[in-house]
C-alpha positions as CSV (number, residue, x, y, z in Angstrom):
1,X,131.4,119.1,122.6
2,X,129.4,116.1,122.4
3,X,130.5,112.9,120.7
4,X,129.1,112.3,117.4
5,X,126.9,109.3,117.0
6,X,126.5,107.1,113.9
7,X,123.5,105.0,113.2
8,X,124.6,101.2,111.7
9,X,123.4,100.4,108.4
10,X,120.4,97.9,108.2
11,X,120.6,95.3,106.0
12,X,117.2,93.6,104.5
13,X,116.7,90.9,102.0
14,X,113.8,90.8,99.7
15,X,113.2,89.1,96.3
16,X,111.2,92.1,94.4
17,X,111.9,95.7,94.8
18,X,109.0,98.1,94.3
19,X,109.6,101.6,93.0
20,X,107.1,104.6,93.4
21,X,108.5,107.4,91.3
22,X,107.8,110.7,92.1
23,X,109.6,112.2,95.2
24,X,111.2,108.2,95.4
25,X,113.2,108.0,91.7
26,X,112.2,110.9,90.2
27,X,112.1,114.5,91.7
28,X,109.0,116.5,90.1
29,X,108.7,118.6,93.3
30,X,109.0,121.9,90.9
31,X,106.1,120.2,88.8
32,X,103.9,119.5,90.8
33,X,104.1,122.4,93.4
34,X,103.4,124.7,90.4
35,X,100.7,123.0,89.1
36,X,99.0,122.3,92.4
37,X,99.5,126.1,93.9
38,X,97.7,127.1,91.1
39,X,94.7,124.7,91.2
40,X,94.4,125.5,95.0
41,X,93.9,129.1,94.3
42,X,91.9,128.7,91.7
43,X,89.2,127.0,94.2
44,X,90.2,129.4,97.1
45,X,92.4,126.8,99.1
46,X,95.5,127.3,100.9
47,X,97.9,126.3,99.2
48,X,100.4,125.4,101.4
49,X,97.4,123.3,102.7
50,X,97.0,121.8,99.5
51,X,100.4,120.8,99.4
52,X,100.1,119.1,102.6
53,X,97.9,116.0,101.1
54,X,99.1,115.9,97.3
55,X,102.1,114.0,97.3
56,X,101.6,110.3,96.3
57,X,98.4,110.1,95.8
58,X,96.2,110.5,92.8
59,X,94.8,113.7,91.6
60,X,91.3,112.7,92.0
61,X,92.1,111.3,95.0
62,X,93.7,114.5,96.5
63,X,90.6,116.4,95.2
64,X,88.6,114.1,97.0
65,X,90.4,115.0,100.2
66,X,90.6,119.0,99.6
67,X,86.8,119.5,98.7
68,X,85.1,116.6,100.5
69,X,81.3,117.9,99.6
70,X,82.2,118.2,95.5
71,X,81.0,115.2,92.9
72,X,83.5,112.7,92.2
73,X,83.4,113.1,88.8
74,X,84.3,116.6,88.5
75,X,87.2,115.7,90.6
76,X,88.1,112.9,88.0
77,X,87.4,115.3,84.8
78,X,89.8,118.0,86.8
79,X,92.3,114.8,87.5
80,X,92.6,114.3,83.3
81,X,93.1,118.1,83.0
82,X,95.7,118.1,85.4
83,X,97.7,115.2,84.3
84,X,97.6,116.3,80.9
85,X,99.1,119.7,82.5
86,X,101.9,117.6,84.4
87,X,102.8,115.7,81.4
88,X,103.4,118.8,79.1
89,X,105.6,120.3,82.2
90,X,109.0,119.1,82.6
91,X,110.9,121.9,83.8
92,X,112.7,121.3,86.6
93,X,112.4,117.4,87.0
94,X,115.5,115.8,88.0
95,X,116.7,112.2,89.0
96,X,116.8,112.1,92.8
97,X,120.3,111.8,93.8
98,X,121.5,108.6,93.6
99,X,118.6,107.6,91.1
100,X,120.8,106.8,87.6
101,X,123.4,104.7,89.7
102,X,120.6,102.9,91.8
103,X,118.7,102.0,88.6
104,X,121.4,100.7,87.4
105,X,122.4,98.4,90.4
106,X,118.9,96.9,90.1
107,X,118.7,96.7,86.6
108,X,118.8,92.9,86.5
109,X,117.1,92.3,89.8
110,X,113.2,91.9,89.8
111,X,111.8,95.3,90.0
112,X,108.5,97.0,89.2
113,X,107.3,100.8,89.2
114,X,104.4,101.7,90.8
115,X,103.6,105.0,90.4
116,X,100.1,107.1,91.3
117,X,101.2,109.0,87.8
118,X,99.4,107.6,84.1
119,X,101.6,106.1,81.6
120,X,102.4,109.5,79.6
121,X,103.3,111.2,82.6
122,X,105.3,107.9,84.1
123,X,107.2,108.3,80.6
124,X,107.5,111.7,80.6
125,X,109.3,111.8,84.2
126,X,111.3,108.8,83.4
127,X,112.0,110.2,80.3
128,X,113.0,113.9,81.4
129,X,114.7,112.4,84.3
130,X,116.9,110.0,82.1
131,X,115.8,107.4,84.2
132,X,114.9,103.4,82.2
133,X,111.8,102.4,82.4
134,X,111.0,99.6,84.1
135,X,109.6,96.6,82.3
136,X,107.2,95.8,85.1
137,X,105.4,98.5,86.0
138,X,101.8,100.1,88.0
139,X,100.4,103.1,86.6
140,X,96.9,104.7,87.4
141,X,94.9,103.0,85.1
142,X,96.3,99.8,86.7
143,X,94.3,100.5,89.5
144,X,90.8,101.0,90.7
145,X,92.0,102.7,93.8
146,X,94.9,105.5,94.4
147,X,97.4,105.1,97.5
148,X,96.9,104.2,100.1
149,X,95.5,101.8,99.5
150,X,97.8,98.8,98.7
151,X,96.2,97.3,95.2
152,X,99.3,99.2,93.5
153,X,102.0,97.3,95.4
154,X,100.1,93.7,95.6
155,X,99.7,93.9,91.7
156,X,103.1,94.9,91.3
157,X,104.4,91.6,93.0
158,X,101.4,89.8,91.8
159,X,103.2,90.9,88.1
160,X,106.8,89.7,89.0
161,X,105.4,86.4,91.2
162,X,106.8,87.6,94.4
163,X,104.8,86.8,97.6
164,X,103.8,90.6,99.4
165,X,106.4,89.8,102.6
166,X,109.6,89.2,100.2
167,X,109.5,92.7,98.7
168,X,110.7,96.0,99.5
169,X,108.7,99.0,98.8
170,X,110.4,102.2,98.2
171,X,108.9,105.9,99.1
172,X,108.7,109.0,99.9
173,X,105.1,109.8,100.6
174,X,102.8,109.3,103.6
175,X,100.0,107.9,101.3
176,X,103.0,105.8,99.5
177,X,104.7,104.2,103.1
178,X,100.4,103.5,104.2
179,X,100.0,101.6,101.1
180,X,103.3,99.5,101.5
181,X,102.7,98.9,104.9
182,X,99.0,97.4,104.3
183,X,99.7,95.3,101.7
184,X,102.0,93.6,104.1
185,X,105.4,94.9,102.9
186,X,108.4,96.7,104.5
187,X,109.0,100.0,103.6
188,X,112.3,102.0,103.1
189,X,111.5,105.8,103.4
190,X,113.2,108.2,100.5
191,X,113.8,111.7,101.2
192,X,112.6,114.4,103.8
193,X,108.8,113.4,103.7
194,X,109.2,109.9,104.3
195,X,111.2,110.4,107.6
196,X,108.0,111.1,110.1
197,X,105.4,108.2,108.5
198,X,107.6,105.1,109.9
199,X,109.2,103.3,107.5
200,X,110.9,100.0,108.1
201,X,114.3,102.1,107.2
202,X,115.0,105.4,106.1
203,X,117.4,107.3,103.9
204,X,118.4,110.9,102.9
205,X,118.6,110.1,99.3
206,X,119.1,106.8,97.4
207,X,123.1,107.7,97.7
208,X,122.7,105.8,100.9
209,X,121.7,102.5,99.4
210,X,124.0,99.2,98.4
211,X,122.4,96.9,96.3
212,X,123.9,93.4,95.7
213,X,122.6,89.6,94.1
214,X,122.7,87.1,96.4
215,X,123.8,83.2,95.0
216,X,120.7,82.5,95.8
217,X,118.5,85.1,93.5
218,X,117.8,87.1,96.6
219,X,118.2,90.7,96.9
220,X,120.5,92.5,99.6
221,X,120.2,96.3,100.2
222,X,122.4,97.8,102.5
223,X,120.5,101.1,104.0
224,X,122.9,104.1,105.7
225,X,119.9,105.7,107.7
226,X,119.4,109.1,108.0
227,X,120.1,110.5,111.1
């Protein structure tokens, strides 16, 4: 048989910790895979397809990407209905394992959440979840543009006075790790989707995180990769 091999843990210091939520904190996989099947079909898409591009971005945004020819403001009329849809639809969203004990560990520590969700459906995730909400935290009207692009991260550390390079983004999305990485950030991946977008570490769950204070007001996280 072949030996097994471990990977070390990787150890990175930051100052600000930035939290997308769904897929990252928050697991609204049943959500949102129900609502989106359904709008797919309802515009003759695959919906497996669909699937592909919806996670971490906006729902305008995803419109955008599925029916490239359509007006942008039917996707942003579709986008209200949608979210309005999400936020009435709880069932099934969980904390991500690990989530209630890692909130808790950072709890003191500057932190932000910035999420591609409104503030209803933010607080309706958090909420259903029984996750806090953060104090500090980037929500879609926040924004003029949806992940990836990086205006949600830079006003997130913009908000707790952090320079871009001392935080540490946390995600689980392809559009999520893109916006992290471009606005200068590293990245620790969350979950199965994360693993093939290169983040700067990656983890199986938030189970395989330490958090500690340094003396010095800095943050130490302790990350057991994935395999």
């Amino acid at each position: 048989m072949p030996a097994s091999t471990t990977t070390a843990p990787a150890v990175l210091h930051a100052k600000a910790l930035l939290l997308d939520m769904d897929g990252t904190i928050v697991n609204s996989d049943a959500v949102v895979e129900r609502c989106w099947r359904e709008w797919a079909q309802s515009h003759g898409l695959d919906p497996e397809e669909a699937l592909k591009v919806v996670h971490g971005r906006q729902g305008y945004a995803t419109m955008a990407v599925l029916l490239p020819d359509r007006p942008m403001e039917v996707n942003h009329t579709e986008n209200a209905e949608m979210l309005a849809r999400e936020t009435a639809d709880t069932d099934g969203v969980v904390p991500v394992a690990g989530a209630p004990a890692f909130m808790e560990a950072i709890a003191g520590l500057p932190h932000a959440l910035v999420t591609s969700a409104d503030a209803a459906l933010a607080m309706a995730r958090m909420t259903a979840a029984a996750l806090p909400m953060p104090e500090v935290r980037v929500t879609a009207e926040s924004v003029g543009a949806s992940k990836p692009d990086p205006e949600g991260f830079l006003k997130g550390a913009a908000a707790l006075g952090v320079e871009a390079a001392d935080c540490i983004v946390f995600e689980d999305s392809a559009a999520g790790i893109a916006a992290g990485r471009a606005a200068g950030m590293r990245v620790i991946g969350v979950g199965p989707r994360a693993a093939a977008h290169s983040p700067t570490a990656h983890v199986a769950d938030l189970r395989s995180l330490d958090v500690t204070a340094g003396p010095d007001g800095s943050i130490r996280i302790t990350v057991h990769q994935a395999g």
